[in-house]
C-alpha positions in Angstrom: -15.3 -5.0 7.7 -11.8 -3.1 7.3 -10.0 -1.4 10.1 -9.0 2.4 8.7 -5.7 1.3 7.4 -6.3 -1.5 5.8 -9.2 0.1 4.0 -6.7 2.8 3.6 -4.0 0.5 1.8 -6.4 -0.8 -0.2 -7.1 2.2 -1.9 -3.9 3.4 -2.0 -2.8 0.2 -3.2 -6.1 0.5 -6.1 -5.0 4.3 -6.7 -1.7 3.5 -7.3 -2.7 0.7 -10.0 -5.4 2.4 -12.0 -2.9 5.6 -12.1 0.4 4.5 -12.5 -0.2 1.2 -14.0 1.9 -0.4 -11.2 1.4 -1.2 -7.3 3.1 1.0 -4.6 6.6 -0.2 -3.5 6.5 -1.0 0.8 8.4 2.1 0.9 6.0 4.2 -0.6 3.2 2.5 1.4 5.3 3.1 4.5 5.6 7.2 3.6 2.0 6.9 2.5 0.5 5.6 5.9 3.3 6.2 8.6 3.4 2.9 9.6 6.4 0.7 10.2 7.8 -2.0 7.5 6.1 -4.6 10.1 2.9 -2.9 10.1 2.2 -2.3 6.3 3.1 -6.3 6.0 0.4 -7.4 8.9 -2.2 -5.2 6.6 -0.7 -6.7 3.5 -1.3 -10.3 5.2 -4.8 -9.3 6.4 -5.7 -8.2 2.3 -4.3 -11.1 1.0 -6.0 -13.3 3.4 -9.4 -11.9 3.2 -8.7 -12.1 -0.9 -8.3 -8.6 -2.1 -4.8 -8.5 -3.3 -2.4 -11.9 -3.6 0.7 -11.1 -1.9 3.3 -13.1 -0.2 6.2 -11.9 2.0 8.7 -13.7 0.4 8.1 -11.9 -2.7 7.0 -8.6 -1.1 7.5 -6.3 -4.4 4.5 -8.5 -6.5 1.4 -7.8 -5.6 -1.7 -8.0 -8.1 -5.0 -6.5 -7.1 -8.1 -9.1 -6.9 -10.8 -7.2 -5.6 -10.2 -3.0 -5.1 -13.0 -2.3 -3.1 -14.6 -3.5 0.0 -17.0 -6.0 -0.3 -18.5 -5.3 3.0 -18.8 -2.1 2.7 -22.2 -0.2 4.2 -24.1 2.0 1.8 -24.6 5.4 2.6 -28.1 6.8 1.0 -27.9 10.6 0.7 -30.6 12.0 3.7 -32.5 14.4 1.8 -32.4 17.8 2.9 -35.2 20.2 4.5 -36.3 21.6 1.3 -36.7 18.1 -0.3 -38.4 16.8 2.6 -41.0 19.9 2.5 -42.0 19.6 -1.0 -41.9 15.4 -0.4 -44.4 15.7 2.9 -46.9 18.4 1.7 
């Protein structure tokens, strides 16, 4: 499983692809998460390595997407609410 902001560039990353037709420059990334040139490259390594985008740092601007969603991801059921769970039990 993800830490928060590697999750988080990964959908940034996903958002940025499916909307603008184009991945987000470091920069952007930078503004977009508030963290340091250094930073956004150790998430950028942990993606690539774990298969999600294909990224190298000695081509920083070309990244493709692989995978834009977690794979590991837990699923959330919706808990039914009181109402539901009246007419359910009686």
């Amino acid at each position: 499983m993800f830490q928060d902001i590697e999750r988080k560039v990964l959908r940034i990353i996903a958002n940025y692809w499916s909307g603008r037709h184009r991945c987000p420059s470091i920069d952007e990334l930078m503004i977009k998460t508030g963290r340091s040139k250094e930073g956004i490259y150790k998430v950028l390594e942990v993606l690539a390595k774990e298969e999600y985008i294909e990224w190298s740092p000695t081509i920083p601007k070309v990244m493709l997407v692989i995978d834009p969603y977690e794979r590991d991801a837990p699923i959330r059921w919706a808990q039914p609410t009181r109402t539901q769970n009246k007419y359910f039990n009686d």
